[in-house]
N, C-alpha and C positions, 0 to 999 in steps of 0.2 A: 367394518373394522373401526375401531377407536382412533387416537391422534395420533399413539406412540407405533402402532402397527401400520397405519398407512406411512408416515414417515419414513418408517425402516423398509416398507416395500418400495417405497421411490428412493431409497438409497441401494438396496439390492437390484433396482434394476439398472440404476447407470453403473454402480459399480459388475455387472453383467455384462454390460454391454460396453464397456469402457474403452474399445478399442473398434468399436463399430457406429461410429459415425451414425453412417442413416439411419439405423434402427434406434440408438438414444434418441438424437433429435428431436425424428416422425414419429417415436409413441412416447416419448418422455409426459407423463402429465406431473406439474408441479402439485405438490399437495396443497390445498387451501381449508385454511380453520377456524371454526368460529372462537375454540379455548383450547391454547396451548402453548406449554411451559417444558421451553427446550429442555431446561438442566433436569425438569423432576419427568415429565413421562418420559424422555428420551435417554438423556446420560445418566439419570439413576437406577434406570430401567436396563441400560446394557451394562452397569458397572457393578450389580450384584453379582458376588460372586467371582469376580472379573478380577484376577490377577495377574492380567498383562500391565506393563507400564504404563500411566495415561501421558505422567510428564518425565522428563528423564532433567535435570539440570547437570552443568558438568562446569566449575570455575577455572579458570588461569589458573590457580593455585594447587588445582589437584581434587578437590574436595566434590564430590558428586552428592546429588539427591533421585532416587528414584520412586515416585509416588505410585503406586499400583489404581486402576479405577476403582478398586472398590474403597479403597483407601480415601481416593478424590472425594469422591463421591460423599465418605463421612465426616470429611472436615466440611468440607463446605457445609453440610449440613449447621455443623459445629458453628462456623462463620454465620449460617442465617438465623440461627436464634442469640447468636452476641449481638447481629447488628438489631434486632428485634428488641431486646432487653435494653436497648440504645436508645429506643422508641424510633427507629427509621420503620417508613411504611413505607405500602405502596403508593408508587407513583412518585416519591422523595428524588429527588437530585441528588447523586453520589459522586463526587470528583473522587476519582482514585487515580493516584499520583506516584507510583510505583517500580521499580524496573525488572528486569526476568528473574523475580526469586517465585517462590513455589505460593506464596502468598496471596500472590495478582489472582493465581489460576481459581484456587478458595474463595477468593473474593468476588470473582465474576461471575462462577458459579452461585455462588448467595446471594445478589445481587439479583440477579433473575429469578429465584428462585422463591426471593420476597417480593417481589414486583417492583422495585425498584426502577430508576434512570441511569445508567450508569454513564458518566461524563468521564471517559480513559485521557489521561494527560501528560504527556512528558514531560518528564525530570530539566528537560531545558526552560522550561519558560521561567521567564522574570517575574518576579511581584506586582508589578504594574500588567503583563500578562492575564496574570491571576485573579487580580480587583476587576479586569473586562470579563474572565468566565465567569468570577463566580454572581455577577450582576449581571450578565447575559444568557445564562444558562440557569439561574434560578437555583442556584445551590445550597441544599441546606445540608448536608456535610458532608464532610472531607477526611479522606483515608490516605495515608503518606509516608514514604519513607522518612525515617527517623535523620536522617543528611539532611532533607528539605526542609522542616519543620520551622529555620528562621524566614525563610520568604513568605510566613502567611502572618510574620510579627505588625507586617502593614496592610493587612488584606480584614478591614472590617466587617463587622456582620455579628449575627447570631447564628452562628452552626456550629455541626458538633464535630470534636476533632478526634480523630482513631487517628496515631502512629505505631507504625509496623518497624521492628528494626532493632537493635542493640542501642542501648542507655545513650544519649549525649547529648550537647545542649539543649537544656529546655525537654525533655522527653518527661521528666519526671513533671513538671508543672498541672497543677488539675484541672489546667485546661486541656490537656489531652489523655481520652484514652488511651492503655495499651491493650494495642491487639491480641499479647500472649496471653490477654485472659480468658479468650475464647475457646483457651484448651479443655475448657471446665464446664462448657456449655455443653446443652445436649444433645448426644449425635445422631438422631432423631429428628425428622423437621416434619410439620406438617403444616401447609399452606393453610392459611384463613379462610381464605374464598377462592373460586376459579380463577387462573389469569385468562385475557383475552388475548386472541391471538394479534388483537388491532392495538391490544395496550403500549403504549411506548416502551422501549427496551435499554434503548443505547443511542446517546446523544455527543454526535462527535463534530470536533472544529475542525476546518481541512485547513488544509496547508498555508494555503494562501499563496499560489505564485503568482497569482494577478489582482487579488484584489482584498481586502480584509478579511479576515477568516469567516466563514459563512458556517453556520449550527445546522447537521445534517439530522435528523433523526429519525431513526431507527422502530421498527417494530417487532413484537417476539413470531411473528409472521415472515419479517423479509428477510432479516439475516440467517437465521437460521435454517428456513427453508433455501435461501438464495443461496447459501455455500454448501449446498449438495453442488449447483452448477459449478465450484469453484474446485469442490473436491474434485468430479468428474475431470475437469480441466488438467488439475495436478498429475493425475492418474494415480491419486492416493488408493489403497487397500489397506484392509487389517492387516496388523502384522506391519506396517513399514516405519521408517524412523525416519521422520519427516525435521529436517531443519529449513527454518523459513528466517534468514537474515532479518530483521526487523526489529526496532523498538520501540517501545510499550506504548502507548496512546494517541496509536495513530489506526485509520480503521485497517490498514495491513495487517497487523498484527493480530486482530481479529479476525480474519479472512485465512490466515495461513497458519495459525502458531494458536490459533482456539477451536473454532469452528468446523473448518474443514478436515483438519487429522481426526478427530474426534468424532465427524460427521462419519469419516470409513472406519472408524476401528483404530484409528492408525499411533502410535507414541510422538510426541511434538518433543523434540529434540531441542537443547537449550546450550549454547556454549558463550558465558561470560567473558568478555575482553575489555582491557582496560581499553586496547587498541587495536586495531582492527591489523592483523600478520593474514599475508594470505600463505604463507607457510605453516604459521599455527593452526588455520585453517583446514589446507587439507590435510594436515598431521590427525586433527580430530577427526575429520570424517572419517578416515581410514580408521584409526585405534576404534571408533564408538563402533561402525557401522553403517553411517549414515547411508539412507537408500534414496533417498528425496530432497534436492537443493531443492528452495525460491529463493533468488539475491534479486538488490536491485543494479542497473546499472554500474552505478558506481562501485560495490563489490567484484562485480564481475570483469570489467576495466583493470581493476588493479589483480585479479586472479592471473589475467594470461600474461603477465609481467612476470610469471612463473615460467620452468619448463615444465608443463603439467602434466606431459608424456610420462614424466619420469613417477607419475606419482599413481601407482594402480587402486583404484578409488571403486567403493559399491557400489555405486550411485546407478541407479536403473534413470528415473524421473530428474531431468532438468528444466525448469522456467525461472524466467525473468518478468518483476514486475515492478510496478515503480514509476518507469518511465520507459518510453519503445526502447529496445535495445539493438542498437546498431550492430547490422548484419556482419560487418568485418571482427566482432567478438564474439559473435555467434558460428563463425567460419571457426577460426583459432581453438575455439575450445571444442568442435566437432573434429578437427583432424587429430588433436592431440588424443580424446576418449571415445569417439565413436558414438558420441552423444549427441543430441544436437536441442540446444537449449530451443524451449518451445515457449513463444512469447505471446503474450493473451489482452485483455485490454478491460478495463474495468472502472469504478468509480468509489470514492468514499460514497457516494450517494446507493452506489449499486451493488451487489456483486462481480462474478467475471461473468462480463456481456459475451466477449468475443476470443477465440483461442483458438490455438494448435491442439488440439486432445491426440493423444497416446494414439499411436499406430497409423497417423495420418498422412500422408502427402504434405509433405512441407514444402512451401514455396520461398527462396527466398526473399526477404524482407517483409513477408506478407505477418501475420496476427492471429491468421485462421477464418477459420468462420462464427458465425454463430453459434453460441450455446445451447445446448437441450434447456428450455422453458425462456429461451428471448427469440425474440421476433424481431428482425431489425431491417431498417434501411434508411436511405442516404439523401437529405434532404437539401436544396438548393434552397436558396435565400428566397425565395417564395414558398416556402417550405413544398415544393414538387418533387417528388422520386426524381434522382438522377444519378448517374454511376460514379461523379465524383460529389458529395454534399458534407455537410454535418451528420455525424451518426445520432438516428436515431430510434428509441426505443418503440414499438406498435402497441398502443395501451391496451386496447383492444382484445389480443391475443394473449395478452400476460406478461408479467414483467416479475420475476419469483420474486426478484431481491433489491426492487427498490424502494427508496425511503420512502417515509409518509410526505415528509416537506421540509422544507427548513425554518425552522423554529424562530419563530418572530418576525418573518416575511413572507407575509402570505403572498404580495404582488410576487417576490422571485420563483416563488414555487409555484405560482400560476403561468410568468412567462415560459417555464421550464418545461411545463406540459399542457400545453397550450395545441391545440389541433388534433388531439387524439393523442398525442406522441411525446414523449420523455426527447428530450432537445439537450444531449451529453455535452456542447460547446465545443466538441471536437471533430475533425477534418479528416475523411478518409476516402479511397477510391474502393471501387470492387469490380474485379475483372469477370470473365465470361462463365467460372466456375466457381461464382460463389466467392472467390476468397479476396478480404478488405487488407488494404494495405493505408497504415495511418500517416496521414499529412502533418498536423500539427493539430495544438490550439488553436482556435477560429482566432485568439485574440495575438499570436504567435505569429501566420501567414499573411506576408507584406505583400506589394508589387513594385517592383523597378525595371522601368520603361515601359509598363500596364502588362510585365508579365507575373503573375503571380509566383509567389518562392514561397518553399516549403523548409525553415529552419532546417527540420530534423532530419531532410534530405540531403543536406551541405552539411551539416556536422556528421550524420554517419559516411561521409568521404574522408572528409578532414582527419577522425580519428585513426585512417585505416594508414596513416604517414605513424611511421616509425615511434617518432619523437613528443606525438601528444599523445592526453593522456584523459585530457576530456575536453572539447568544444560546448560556444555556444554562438549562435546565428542571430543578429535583430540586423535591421534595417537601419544603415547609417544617411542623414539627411543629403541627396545630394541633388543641387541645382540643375543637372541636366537631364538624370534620371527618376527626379523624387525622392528617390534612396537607392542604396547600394546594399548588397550583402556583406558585411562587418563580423572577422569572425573574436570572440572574444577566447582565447586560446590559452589551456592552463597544459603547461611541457610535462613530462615524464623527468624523474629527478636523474641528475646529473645535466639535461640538455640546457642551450645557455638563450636564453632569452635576447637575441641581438638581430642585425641585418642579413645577415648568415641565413640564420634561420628563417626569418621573413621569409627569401628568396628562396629559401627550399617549398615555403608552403604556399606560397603563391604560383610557384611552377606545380607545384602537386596539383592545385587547385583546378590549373589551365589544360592539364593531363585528363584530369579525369572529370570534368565538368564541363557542360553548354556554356557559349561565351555571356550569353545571359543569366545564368547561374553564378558564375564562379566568382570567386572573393575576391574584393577589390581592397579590401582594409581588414589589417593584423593588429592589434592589442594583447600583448601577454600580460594575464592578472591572473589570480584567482578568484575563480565563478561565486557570485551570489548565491545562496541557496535559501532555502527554507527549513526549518525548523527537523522537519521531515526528510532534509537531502535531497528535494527536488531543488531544480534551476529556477533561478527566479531571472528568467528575460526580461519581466516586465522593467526590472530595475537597469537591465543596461540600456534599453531602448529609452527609459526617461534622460538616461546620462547621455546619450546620444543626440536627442532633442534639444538638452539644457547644452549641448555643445554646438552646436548646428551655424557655419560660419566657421566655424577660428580657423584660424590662421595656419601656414605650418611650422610657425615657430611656436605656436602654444602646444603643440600635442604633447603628449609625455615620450618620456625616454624610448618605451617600450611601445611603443604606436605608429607599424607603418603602412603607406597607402602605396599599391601598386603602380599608380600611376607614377611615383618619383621614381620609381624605378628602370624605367623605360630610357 
């Protein structure tokens, strides 16, 4: 079989077996290639002719776009010979800076298609941001929504500029292409030379919740191939209308909203919001159709703030990804739809390692098991198999969908696979049948009194109290203990940030928690996050540190310690 036929056989047969467990697993073989070029043998290959939806968009305002595959499939054509005429080669650094208009999908598609890098980035980041990608990711041009175009007014260099977008400051300037001229290119493309399957593809900055954004990259081998395991995961099929909460240049958004709907056949679902209504929300699903949520956390938090009974919804497939998703909104939204959000575990580095797949035994709080093409287990700080360690990957056995390295650290991407094994940084147990249940970040899991604490074990308690609406857990310095569990506590709106409340959640605390566990100190704020909407602990634990001592007249308003309460 060629590249594009064996592909589509490892995709026919998880999606075959997609509700059978041992048989994906125990014969899943990942494909492995010496030349291959996801967009042109794969998706140009199933979009001839193909007049199912590939993207569907739908605005706040009413106004919808429905792209047909075979349609995709000829803009972007269209798209690789504009950026071509551009003179972008293979191999070129591409920041595309974009957000869910129909343009990204063209664009990423062409992108690969010429052999490009593509560098995906959010519309958040600052201009000083931007002076760190486009000098640590090697970028020689830049594609942008026509909004952003003043933040690169201080972003030096020689690249080439394409804005995407309607006329406004500065669009018209000759220092920027417009995109819309690519309507006139040919819809026709034919690649120069082969791609490799080892050639770099897609170059992504993560998050950062611990430590400077680190350059993941990608190959036209591991993503593409790895989010079959992702689709598998989703229980995507042809035919379904997949919406995956996310936005644009983060690797989620590639994993749910490119790759994997796309990998089954399936239409990726797009609902623009100035601001996130979870009423508007399931208003859409219902009116589109929607058959496949992924949210993360934090969507799903403010979901059952709904009566979601009330709201008869398509929805066959639910997961959560992002960050673990505490079992007490996993419970809530299984009684209200008879659904039960199925949560998985994964990396910008990676694909999904580990998951609940469709039809499975769910345990609660658990993650699942292992993917069909990962190999996994649990390494203690000697790096020895043990039932509670860091997860990690078996290089050995195969690893479909992980990166090559991180780009410009060779030392990091050596300590990372170091002994055979991919070393994920994260914390999990695994009980008698196989299924891992996630502890934290390695750099997240404190001890106080030498007993180890698991943050995200005390926050999915915390949240399951009425009146929050998100927690977070670091280690507050204490003299007798070392440290204490400190919960950093953001209410649900209307509750009132006082003593009152302290003492409800302190008593919750002592209800439903080991006297070693439970919460010794309340601060109501709003959580840190990242760029991305993950929690950034690292940042209260430093404020914790730089607090370490005072007094209790220094504390602030909204800061109490159980102990005064006694």
């Amino acid at each position: 079989m060629n590249s594009t036929q064996t592909f589509i056989a490892a995709r026919d047969f998880l999606q075959q077996h997609r509700t059978n467990y041992d048989t994906a697993y125990r014969d899943y073989c990942s494909p492995k290639f010496e030349q291959f070029n996801w967009a042109i043998d794969y998706f140009d290959t199933q979009a001839q002719g193909n007049t199912t939806p590939a993207l569907w968009v739908v605005d706040e305002d009413g106004t919808e776009q429905k792209i047909s595959y075979a349609d995709m499939s000829m803009r972007s054509n269209q798209a690789a010979n504009y950026l071509r005429t551009l003179g972008i080669k293979r191999g070129e650094r591409i920041l595309l800076m974009l957000p869910n208009r129909v343009e990204l999908w063209e664009l990423m598609l062409a992108g690969i298609k010429i052999g490009a890098v593509i560098v995906p980035t959010t519309m958040l980041v600052s201009s000083d941001d931007l002076n760190d990608r486009m000098e640590r990711g090697g970028i020689r041009h830049v594609i942008v929504q026509s909004s952003e175009i003043s933040k690169f007014d201080t972003v030096s260099g020689n690249y080439t500029r394409i804005v995407v977008g309607s006329s406004e400051g500065g669009m018209h300037s000759t220092a920027w292409n417009n995109y819309a001229d690519s309507q006139y290119a040919c819809p026709v493309y034919t690649p120069d030379t082969p791609t490799l399957a080892s050639d770099p593809m897609l170059l992504y900055f993560t998050s950062g919740t611990t430590s400077h954004p680190k350059l993941v990259l990608h190959s036209h081998q591991s993503y593409p191939v790895g989010h079959l395991t992702t689709m598998y995961w989703i229980g995507l099929q042809a035919g379904d209308l997949h919406w995956n909460i996310s936005s644009p240049g983060w690797a989620k958004h590639a994993w749910s909203c490119f790759f994997a709907p796309w990998n089954a056949g399936a239409t990726v679902f797009i609902y623009n919001y100035q601001r996130f209504s979870p009423k508007d929300a399931l208003n859409i699903i219902i009116r589109c159709g929607v058959t496949s949520l992924c949210a993360p956390p934090t969507v799903w938090r403010m979901m059952i703030q709904e009566d979601l009974s009330s709201y008869k919804v398509p929805l066959r497939e639910l997961v959560g990804a992002g960050e673990p998703l505490n079992p007490e909104v996993i419970e809530q939204v299984e009684r209200a739809w008879g659904i039960r959000i199925r949560d998985g575990f994964g990396q910008t580095e990676t694909s999904a390692q580990i998951g609940n797949s469709p039809g499975q035994l769910l345990k609660p709080g658990s993650m699942g098991r292992p993917l069909p093409g990962y190999h996994i287990t649990l390494l203690d700080q000697d790096d020895v198999p043990a039932q509670e360690g860091e997860i990690a990957i078996i290089l050995a056995s195969g690893a479909p969908g992980l990166m090559l390295g991180y780009e410009g650290d060779d030392n990091k991407t050596d300590e990372v696979k170091r002994n055979g094994h991919y070393h994920t940084g994260d914390t999990a147990l695994r009980d008698t049948e196989g299924y891992y249940y996630y502890v934290g970040r390695n750099d997240d899991v404190f001890k106080s009194s030498d007993y180890r604490i698991s943050p995200f074990e005390l926050e999915s308690v915390m949240i399951e109290h009425d009146a929050v609406q998100e927690a977070a857990v670091v280690p507050s310095p204490d003299a007798m203990r070392l440290s204490v569990p400190k919960a950093f506590i953001t209410l649900r709106a209307g509750q009132l940030p006082n003593l009152e409340m302290a003492k409800s959640l302190f008593a919750f605390s002592r209800s439903r928690l080991a006297a070693y566990k439970r919460i010794r100190r309340i601060e109501f704020a709003e959580l840190p996050k990242t760029l991305s909407g993950k929690i950034r602990r690292v940042e209260l634990r430093r404020q914790e540190i730089l607090r370490d001592g005072q007094s209790k007249a220094e504390r602030g308003i909204n800061e109490f310690w159980e102990e005064d309460m006694v």
